[in-house]
N, C-alpha and C positions, 0 to 999 in steps of 0.2 A: 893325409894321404894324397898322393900327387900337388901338392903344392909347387913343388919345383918346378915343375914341368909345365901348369897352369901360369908360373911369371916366366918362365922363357919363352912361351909361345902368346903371351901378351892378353891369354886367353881373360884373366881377373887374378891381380891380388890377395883377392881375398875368396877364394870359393868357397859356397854352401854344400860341399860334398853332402848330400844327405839323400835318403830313398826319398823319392818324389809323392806325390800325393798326401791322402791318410795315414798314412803308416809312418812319416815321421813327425809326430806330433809329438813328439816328449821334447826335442830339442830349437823347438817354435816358440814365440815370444807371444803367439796364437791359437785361438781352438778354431780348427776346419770343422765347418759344421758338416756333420755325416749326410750322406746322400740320402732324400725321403725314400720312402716305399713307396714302388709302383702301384701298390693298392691299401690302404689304409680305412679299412669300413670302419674302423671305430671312431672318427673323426667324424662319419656321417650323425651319430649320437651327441657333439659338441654343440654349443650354441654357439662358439665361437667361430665353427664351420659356416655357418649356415650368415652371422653376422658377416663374418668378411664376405661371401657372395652379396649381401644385401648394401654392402660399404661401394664396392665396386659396382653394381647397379646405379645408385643414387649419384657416384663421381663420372662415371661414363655418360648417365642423365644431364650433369649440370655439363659435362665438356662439350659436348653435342648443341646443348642449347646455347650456350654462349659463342661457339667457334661456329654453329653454320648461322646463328642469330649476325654475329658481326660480318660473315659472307655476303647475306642480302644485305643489310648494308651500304655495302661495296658497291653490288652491283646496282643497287636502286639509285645510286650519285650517277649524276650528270657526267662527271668524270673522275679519273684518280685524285685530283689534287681537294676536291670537292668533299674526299672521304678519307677515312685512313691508308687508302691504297694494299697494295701488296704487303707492306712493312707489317702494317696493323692488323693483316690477316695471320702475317706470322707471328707477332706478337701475340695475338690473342690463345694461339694454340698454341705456344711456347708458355705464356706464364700461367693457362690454364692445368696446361701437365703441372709445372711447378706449385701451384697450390693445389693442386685435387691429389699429387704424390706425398707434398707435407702433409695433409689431412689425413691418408687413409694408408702411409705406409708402414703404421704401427699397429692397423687393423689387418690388413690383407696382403699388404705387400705395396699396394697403391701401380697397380697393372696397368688399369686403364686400358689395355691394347692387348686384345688375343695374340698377336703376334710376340709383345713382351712373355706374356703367361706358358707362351708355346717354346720360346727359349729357353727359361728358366727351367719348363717340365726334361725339356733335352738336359739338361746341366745337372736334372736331380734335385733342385731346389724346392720342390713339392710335387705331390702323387699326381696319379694321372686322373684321379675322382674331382681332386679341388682345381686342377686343368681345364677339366671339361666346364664344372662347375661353373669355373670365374668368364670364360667364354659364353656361356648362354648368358649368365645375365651381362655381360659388357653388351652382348649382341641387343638386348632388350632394350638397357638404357640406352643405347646408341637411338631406336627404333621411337621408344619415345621421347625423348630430347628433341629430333626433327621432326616431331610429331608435334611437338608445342610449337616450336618455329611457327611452324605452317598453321596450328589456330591463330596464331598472331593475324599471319597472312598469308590466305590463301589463294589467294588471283595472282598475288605478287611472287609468293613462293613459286607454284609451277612455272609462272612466266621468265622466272632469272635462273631459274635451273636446280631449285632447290639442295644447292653447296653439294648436288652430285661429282660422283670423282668421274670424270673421263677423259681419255691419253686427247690430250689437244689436237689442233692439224694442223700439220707438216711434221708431226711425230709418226712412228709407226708404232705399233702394240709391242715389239721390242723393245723399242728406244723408253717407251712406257715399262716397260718391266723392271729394265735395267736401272732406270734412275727408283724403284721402289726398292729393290732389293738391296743398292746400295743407300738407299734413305733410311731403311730400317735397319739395315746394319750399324750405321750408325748411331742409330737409337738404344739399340739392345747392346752395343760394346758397351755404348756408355754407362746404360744399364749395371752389366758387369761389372762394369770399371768403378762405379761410384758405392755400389754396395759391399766391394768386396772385403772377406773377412783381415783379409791381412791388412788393408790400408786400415779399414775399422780400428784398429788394433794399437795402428802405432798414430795416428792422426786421431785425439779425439775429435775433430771438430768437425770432422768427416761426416757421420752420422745424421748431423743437425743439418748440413748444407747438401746431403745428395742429392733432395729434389733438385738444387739450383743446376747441375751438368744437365740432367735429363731433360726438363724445362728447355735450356740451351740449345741444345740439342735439336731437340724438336722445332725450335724457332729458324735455328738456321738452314735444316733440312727443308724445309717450307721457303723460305728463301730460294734456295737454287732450285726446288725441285714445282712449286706453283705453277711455273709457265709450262711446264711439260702435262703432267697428271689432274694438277690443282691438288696434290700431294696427298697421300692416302696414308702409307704407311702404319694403318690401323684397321685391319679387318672390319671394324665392328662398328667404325665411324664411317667407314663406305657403306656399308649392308644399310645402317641405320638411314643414312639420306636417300640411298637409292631405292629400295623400301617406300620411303614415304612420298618423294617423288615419282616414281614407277613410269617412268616414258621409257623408248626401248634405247637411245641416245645412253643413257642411265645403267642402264647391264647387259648393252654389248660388248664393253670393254672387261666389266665387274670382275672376273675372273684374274684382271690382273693384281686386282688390288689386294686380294688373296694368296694367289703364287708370288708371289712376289715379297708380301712382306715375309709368309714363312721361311721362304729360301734364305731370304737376308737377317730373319733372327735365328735359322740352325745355323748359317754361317757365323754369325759371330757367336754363338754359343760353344761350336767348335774351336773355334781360332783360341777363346779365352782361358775354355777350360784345360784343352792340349797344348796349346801351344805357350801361351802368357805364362800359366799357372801350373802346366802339366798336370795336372789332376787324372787319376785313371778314370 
């Protein structure tokens, strides 16, 4: 039905005339997984509940220790070339998503970042009980992750700033907002983009390599975005440094690293779902 009319006006050869969303699932090469329930209490009685909260604690714990561990670092060399530099600090929080997401994304989803968790609850991908849930404890293991740090070293830790996020100077708390909203936009398309059901479907080999976009992702974000923020893009990895550093330097800006990542994962949550994939 309207095929003619789609190759005269160049619009595609070949159209998937079909009802968009769920509803056309008979004529899909794919199952669209149904949208979770806003509230699911019987999921509070699962051990598997309460495991994936305990999976994503213990990966938010080791991200935090290793990514603000290799920040001091950084700052404790003499200079950049002395240390792994900027590169290394992205490196380390790029290939740590990529392995703490291969580990735990067959447990929990492998979140890592309220802000990921807070997309996906906008998308439907899970209730708003295992939302909140997977958010306090990312929030904890963030809290103690730079809580080890800093047993390592603590004269050292408070004196180099303890890998807190704060908008640089000659930025304004805009020009901060802006590069977090668009960092974590990127983070959570890709999000999107590497889990989703229809690539699943027709790429097996998709499944095994999603951590590697996300991972990506995250390294390059860190890249452009370092010199501005020292890159947040993760609710739960700001709260946890600035927490355990506690100077006011540390959560005068704080609020950005919160509005910001949210804004940039409802944004790409919407973009994906409406627009990419139209899904109602």
């Amino acid at each position: 039905e309207g095929k003619e009319e789609d190759v005269r006006v160049g619009a595609n050869k070949f159209p998937e005339r079909q009802p968009i969303g769920t509803s056309a699932q008979s004529d899909k090469d794919y199952k669209e997984p149904p949208p979770a329930p806003l509230f699911e209490p019987g999921e509070l009685a699962s051990w598997s509940f309460w495991r994936a909260g305990i999976a994503e604690f213990i990966a938010t714990f080791l991200f935090l220790y290793i990514t603000v561990l290799t920040v001091m670092g950084v700052k404790r060399a003499p200079n950049m070339c002395a240390s792994v530099g900027i590169q290394g600090i992205a490196w380390a929080f790029g290939g740590m998503i990529f392995a703490l997401v291969y580990c735990t994304a067959g447990i929990s989803g492998g979140h890592i970042n309220p802000a990921v968790t807070f997309g996906l609850f906008l998308a439907r991908k899970l209730s708003l009980t295992r939302a909140v849930y997977y958010i306090v404890m990312q929030c904890l293991g963030a809290i103690c992750g730079a809580g080890v740090v800093k047993g390592f070293q603590p004269k050292q830790y408070q004196a180099l700033g303890g890998g807190a996020n704060t908008v640089a100077p000659g930025y304004t708390k805009g020009s901060g907002l802006g590069a977090e909203i668009i960092g974590t936009f990127v983070l959570v398309y890709t999000v999107f983009s590497a889990t989703d059901a229809k690539r699943n479907a027709r790429d097996s080999h998709v499944p095994i390599l999603a951590p590697l976009p996300i991972g990506f992702a995250v390294f390059l974000v860190h890249l452009a975005t370092i010199p501005i923020t020292g890159t947040g893009i993760n609710p739960a990895r700001s709260l946890g440094a600035a927490i355990i550093f506690n100077k006011d330097n540390a959560w005068d800006d704080h609020w950005v690293f919160w509005v910001g990542p949210f804004i940039g994962a409802a944004l790409a949550a919407l973009y994906h779902v409406i627009v990419i994939r139209a899904i109602p």
